[in-house]
Backbone as a ProteinNet text record, in pm:
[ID]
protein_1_A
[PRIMARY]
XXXXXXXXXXXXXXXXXXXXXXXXXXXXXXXXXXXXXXXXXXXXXXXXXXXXXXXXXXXXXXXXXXXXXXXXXXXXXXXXXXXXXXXXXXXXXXXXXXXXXXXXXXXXXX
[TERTIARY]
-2021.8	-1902.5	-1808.4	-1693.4	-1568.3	-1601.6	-1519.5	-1524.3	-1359.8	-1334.8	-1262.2	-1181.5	-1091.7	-963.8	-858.6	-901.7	-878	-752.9	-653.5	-495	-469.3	-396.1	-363.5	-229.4	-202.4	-144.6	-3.2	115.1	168.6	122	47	-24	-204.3	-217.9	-281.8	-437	-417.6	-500.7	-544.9	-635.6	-677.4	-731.4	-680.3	-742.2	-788.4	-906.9	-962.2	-927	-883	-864.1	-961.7	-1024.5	-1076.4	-1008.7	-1064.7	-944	-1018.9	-935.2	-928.2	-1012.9	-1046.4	-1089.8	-1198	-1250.5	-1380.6	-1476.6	-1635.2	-1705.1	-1779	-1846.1	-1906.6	-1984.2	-2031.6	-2106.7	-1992	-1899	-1822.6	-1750.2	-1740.9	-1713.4	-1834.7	-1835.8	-1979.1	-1938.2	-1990.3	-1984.9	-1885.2	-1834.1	-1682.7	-1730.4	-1737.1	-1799.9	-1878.9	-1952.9	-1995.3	-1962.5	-1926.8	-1904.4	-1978.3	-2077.8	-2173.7	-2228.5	-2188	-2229.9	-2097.5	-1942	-1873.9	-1815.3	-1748	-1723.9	-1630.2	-1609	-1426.8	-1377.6	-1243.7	-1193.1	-1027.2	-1005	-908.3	-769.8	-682.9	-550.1	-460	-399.7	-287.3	-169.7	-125	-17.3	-55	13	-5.5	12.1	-24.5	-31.1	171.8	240.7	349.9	456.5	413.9	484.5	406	287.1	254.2	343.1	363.6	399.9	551.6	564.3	742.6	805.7	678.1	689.7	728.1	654.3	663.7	828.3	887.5	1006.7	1112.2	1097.9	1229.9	1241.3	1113.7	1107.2	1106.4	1097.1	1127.2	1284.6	1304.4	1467.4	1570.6	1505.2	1595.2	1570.4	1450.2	1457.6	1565.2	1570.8	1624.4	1753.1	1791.1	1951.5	1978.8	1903.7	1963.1	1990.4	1862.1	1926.8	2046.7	2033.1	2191.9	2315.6	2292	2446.3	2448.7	2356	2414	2497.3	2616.1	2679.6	2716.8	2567.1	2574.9	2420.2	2417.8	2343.2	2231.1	2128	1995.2	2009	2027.4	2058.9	1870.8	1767.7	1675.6	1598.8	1518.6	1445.1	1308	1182.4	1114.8	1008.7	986.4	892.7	753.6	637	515.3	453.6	361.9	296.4	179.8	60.3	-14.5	-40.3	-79.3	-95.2	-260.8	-270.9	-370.8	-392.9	-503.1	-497.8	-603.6	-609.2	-651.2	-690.5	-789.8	-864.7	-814.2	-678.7	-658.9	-481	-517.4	-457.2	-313.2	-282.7	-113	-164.1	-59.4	-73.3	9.3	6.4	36.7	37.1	151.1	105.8	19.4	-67.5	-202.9	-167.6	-241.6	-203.3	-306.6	-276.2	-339.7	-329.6	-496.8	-512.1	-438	-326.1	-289.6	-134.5	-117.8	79.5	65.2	146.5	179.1	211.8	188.6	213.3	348.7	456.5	548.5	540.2	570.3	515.8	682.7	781.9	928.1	953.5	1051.5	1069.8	1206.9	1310.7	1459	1480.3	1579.6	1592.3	1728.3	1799.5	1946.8	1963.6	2048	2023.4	2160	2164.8	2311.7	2344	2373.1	2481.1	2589.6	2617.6	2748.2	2792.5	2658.5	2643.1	2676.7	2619.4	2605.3	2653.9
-39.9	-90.6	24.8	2.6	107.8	134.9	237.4	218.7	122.5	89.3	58.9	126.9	112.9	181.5	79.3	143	48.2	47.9	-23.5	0.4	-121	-53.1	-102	-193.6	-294.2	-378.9	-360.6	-377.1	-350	-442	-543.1	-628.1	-542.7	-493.1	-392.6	-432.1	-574.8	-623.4	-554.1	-517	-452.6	-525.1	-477.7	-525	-425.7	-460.1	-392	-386.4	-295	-313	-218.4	-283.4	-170.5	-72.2	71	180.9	156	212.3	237.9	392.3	411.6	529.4	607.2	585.4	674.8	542.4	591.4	525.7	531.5	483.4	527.4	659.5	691.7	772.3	945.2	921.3	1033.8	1091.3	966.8	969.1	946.6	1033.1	1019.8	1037.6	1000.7	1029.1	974.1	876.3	779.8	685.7	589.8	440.3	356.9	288.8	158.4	67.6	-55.6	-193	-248.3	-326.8	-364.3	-292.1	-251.5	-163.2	-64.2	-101.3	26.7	63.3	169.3	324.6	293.8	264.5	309.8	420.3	443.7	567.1	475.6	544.3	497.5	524.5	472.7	507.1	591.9	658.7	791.1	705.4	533.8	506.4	339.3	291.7	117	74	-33.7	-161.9	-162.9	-171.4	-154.3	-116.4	71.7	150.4	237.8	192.6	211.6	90.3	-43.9	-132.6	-102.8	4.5	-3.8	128.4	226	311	185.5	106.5	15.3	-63.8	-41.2	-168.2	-132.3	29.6	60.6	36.4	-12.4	-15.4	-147.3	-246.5	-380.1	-399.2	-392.9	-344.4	-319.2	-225.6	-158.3	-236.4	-320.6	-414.1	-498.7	-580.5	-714.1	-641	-551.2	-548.7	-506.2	-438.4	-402.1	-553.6	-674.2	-778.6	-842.7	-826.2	-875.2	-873.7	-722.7	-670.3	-681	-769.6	-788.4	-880.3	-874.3	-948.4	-1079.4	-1153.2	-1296.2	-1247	-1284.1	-1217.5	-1379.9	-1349	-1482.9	-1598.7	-1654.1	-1747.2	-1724.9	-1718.1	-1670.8	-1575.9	-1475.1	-1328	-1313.7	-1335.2	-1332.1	-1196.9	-1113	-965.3	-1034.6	-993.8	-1009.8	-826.5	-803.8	-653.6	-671.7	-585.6	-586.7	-468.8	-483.8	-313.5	-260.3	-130.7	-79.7	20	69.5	203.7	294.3	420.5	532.4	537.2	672.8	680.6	743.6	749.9	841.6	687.1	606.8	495.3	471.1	541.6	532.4	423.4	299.4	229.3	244.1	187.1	234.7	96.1	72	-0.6	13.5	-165.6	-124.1	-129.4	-74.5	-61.5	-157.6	-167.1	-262.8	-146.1	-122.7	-21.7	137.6	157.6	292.7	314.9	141.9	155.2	52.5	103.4	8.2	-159.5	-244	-376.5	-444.7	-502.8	-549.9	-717.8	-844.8	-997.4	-1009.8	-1061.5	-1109.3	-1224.8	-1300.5	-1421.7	-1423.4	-1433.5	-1469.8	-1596.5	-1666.9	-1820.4	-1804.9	-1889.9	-1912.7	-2043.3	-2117.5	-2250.3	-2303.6	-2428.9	-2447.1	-2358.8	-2411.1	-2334.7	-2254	-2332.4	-2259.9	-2116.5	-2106.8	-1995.4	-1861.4	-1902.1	-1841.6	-1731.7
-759.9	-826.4	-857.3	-850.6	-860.4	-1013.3	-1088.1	-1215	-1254.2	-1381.1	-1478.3	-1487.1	-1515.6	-1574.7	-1748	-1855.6	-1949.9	-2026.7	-1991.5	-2049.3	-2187.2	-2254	-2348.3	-2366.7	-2408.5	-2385.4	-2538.2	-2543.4	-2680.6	-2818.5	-2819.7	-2932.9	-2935	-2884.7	-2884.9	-2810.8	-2734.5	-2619.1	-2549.6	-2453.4	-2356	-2233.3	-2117.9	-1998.9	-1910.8	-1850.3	-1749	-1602	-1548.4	-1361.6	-1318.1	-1198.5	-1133.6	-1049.9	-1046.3	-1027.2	-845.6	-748.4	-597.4	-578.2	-489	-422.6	-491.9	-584.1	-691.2	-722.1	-647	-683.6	-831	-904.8	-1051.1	-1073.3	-934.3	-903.5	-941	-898	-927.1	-1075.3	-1152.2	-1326.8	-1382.6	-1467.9	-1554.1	-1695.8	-1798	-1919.5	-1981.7	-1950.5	-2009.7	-2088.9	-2107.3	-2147.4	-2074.3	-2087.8	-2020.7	-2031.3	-1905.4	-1955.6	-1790.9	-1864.1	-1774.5	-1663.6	-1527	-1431.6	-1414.9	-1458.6	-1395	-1524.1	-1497.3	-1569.2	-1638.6	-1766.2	-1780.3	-1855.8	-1783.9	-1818.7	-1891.6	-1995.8	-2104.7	-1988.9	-1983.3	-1884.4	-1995.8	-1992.6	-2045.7	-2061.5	-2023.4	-2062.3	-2100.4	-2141.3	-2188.9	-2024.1	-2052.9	-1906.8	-1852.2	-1946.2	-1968.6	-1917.9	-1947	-1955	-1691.1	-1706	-1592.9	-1497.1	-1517.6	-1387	-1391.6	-1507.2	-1534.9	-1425.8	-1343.4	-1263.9	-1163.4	-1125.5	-994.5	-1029.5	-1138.6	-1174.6	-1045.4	-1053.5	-955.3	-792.3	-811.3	-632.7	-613.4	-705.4	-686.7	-667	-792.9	-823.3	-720.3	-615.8	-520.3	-424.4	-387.7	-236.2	-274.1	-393.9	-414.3	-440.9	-458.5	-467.4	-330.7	-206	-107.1	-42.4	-67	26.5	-67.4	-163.9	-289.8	-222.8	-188.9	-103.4	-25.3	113.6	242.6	286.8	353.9	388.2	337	413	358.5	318.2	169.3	95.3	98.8	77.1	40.7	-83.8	-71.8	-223.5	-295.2	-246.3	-287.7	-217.2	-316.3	-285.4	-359.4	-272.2	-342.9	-294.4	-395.6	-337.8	-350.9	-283.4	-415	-300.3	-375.9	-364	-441.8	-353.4	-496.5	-547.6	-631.9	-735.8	-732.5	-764.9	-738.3	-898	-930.9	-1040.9	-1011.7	-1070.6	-1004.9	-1173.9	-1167.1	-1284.1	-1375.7	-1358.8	-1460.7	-1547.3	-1467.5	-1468.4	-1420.6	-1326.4	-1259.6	-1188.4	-1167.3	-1107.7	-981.1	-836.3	-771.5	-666.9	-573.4	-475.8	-372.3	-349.3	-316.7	-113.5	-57.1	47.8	145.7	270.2	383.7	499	510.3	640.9	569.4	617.8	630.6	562.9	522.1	486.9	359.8	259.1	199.4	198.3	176.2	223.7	72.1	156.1	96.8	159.9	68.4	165	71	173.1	138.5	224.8	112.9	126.2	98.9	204.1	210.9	232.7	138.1	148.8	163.5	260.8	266.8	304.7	228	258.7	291.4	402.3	456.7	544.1	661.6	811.6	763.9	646.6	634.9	569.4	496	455.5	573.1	686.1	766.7	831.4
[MASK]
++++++++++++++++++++++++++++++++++++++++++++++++++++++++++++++++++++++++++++++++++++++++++++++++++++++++++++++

């Protein structure tokens, strides 16, 4: 099992993700929670997906401004965390994976 990575939420909740690339075997001496590791994350749940805000941000305004722009834009991505808790987009094979959904509705838009 990967280890944990444990972020803090602003009501002061906590949730667990499992972190990418470090098996349990490589963190030792952190906490236990059932079989994997956790290591406390250095920022709230928050203040980490708010690194990912700008890269959302910037797809949906580049299709905003095209031409004949989408009447709907939908991103989805999934996220990943590392043990020291940066979250990070999660990748497929060797590249990042982005799944977009442009809606334009009516010819006339066209």
């Amino acid at each position: 099992m990967r280890p944990l990575v444990e972020f803090r939420l602003e009501d002061g909740a906590r949730i667990l993700i499992e972190a990418s690339g470090e098996s349990t075997e490589a963190v030792r001496g952190v906490g236990k929670f059932a079989e994997g590791v956790i290591r406390q994350a250095q920022k709230t749940f928050s203040a980490a997906l708010g690194d990912l805000e700008g890269s959302a941000e910037m797809l949906v305004k580049k299709f905003r401004t095209m031409s004949c722009p989408p009447e709907n834009i939908s991103v989805e991505f999934g996220i990943k965390s590392d043990l020291s808790g940066n979250v990070f987009i999660a990748e497929v094979g060797a590249e990042a994976t982005f799944k977009m959904t442009l809606t334009w509705r009516g010819a006339e838009r066209m």
